[in-house]
Each structure stands twice: as structure tokens, then as C-alpha cells.
C-alpha positions as CSV (number, residue, x, y, z in Angstrom):
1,X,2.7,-1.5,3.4
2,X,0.5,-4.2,2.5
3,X,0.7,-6.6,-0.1
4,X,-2.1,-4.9,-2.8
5,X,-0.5,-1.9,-2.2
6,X,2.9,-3.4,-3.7
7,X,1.4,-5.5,-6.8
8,X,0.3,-1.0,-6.9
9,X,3.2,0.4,-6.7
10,X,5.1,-2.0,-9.1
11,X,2.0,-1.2,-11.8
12,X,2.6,2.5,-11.2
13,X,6.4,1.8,-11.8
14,X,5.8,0.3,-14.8
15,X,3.4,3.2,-16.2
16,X,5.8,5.7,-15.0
17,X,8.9,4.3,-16.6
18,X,10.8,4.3,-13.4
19,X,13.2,1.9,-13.7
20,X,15.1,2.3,-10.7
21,X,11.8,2.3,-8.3
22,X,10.9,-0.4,-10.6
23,X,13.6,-2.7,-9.6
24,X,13.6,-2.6,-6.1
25,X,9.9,-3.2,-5.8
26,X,10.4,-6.3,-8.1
27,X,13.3,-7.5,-6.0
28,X,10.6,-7.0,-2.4
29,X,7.7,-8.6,-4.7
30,X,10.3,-11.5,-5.3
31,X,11.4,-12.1,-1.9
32,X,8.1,-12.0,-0.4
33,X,7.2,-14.7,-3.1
34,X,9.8,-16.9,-2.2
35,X,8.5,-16.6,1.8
36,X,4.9,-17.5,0.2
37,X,6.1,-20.5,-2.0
38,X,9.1,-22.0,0.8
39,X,7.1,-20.9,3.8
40,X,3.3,-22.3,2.0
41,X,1.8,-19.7,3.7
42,X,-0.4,-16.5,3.1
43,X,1.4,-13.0,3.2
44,X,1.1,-10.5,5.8
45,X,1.6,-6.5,6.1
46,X,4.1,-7.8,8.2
47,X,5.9,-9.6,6.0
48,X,5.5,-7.2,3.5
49,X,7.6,-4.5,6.2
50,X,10.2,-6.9,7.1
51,X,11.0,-7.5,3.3
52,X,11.8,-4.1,3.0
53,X,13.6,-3.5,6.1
54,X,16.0,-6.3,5.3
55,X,16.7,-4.9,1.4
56,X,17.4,-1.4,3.5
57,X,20.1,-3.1,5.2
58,X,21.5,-5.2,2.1
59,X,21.2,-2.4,0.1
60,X,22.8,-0.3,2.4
61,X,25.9,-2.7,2.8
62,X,26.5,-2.9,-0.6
63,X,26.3,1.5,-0.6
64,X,28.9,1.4,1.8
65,X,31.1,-1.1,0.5
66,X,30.7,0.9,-3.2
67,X,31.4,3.6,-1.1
68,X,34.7,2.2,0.3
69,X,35.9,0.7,-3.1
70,X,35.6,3.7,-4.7
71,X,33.6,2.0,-7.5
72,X,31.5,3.2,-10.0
73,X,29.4,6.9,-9.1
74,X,26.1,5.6,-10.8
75,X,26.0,2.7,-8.8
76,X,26.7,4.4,-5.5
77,X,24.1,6.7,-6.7
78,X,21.3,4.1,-8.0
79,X,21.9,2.6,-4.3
80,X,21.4,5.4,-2.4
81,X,17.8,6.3,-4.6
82,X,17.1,2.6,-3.7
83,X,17.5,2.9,-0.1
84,X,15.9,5.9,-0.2
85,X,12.8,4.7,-2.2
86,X,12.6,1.7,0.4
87,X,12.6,3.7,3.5
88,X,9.8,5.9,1.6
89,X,7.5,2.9,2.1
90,X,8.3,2.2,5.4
91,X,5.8,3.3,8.2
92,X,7.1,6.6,9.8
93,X,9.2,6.0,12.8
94,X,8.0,7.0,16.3
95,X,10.7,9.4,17.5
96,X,10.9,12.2,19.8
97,X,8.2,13.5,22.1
98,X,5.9,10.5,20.7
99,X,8.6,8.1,22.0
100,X,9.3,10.1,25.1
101,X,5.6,10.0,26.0
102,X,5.4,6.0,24.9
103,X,8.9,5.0,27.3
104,X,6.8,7.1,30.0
105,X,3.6,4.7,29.5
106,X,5.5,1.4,29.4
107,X,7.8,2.0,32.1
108,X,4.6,3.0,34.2
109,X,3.1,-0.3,32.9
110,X,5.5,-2.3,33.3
111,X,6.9,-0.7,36.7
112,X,10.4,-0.9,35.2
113,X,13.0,1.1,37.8
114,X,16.7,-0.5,37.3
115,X,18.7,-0.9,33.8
116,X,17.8,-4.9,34.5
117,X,14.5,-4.3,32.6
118,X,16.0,-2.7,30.0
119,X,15.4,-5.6,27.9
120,X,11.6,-5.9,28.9
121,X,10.8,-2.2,27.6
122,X,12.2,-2.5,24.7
123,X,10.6,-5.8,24.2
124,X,7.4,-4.0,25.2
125,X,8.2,-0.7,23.0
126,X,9.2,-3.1,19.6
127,X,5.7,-4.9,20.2
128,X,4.3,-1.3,20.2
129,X,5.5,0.3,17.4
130,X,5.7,-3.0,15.3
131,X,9.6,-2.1,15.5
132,X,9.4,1.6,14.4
133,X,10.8,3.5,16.7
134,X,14.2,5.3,17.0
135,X,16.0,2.4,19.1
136,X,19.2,4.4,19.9
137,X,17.0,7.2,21.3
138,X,15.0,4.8,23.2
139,X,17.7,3.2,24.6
140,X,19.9,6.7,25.6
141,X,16.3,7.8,27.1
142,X,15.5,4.7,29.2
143,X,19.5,4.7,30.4
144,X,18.7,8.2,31.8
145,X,15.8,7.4,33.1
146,X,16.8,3.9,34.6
147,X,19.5,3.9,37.6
């Protein structure tokens, strides 16, 4: 997602009354402004993607410790449409045939044959995909294909 596009969405937010989508893109707009102001640098899509990635994963750990408390339904449920909203913005992931076909190319490439390069291909596949790709698929694929 890049930057416009968020200052966008938050706009659209505001028009449409959504509060929860609302909040969530407020909280990414925030943390990317505190990378711009600490940082004193320019925003990039990147940063923009990693933002949201790492509010998946806080806002997933809070679901699942709601979850285990046994707190409050409406805040279990306002997390999970957060999480959910979040990973709508996300770029889609490369998973199955696409990422069968892309270990195939890199392992060629690279001329990876023993689990030792492991590592390297999915070093190569991350700088691929920007990091969206089904990892635990990648990595069950390339053990089977490794010896």
C-alpha cells in the first residue's frame, strides 16, 4: 500500500463513518509518522507494508490473549475485524502453484541441492516476494525437495 493511498483510505473512513476501520488506519498513519519524525526520513510503500504487518501481529496477540482471558466479546470481536481489515491491505500472498513454480526458479538460480541452503532460498524467495509468500509452505516444499 503506499502512503497516498492511506491518507485515502483514512478520508474514506471518515466519510463512511467506520469507526473501527477508522481506527486502525489512524493507529498505521501514526506509527508511520513516528518512523518519519524519529527516523527524519521520507516514507516508503515499504514502510507503509511493514507498519501493517507488525499491527497484524500486535493486534493478533492481544485477540489471543482476549481470547484466553475470556474478556469482553466486543473487544475480541473489534480485534478480529481489525486484523482482518489490516490483512485486506496487505499485498496478496504468493502461495501454491505460484510459489511451487518460484522455489523451482530460485533453486535453479541459485543451484541449491542440500537443506544447507535452505537459508539462501528463502533469503532469495523473501527478496522476491517483498516477504509475501506462504513461509511454512515454502519451507515444507523446499524440505521435500532438498535432501
Amino acid at each position: 500500500m503506499k502512503y497516498d493511498e492511506l491518507k485515502d483510505e483514512i478520508k474514506a473512513a471518515m466519510k463512511a463513518k467506520d469507526k473501527v476501520r477508522l481506527s486502525i488506519l489512524r493507529q498505521v498513519h501514526g506509527e508511520i509518522k513516528n518512523i518519519e519524525v524519529n527516523e527524519r526520513r521520507d516514507i516508503e510503500d515499504a514502510d507503509v507494508d511493514a507498519m501493517i504487518k507488525r499491527l497484524i501481529k500486535q493486534t493478533r496477540e492481544t485477540l489471543d490473549g482476549s481470547i484466553k482471558a475470556g474478556n469482553d466479546q466486543e473487544r475480541t470481536d473489534m480485534l478480529s475485524e481489525q486484523v482482518a481489515i489490516l490483512e485486506g491491505y496487505l499485498p496478496k500472498q504468493v502461495t501454491g502453484d505460484k510459489l511451487t513454480a518460484l522455489i523451482g526458479e530460485v533453486l535453479a538460480e541459485m543451484g541449491a541441492s542440500t537443506k544447507k541452503d535452505m537459508g539462501r532460498v528463502m533469503g532469495a524467495l523473501t527478496q522476491k516476494t517483498s516477504g509475501n509468500f506462504d513461509k511454512a509452505a515454502a519451507a515444507k516444499e523446499l524440505g521435500q525437495r532438498l535432501a
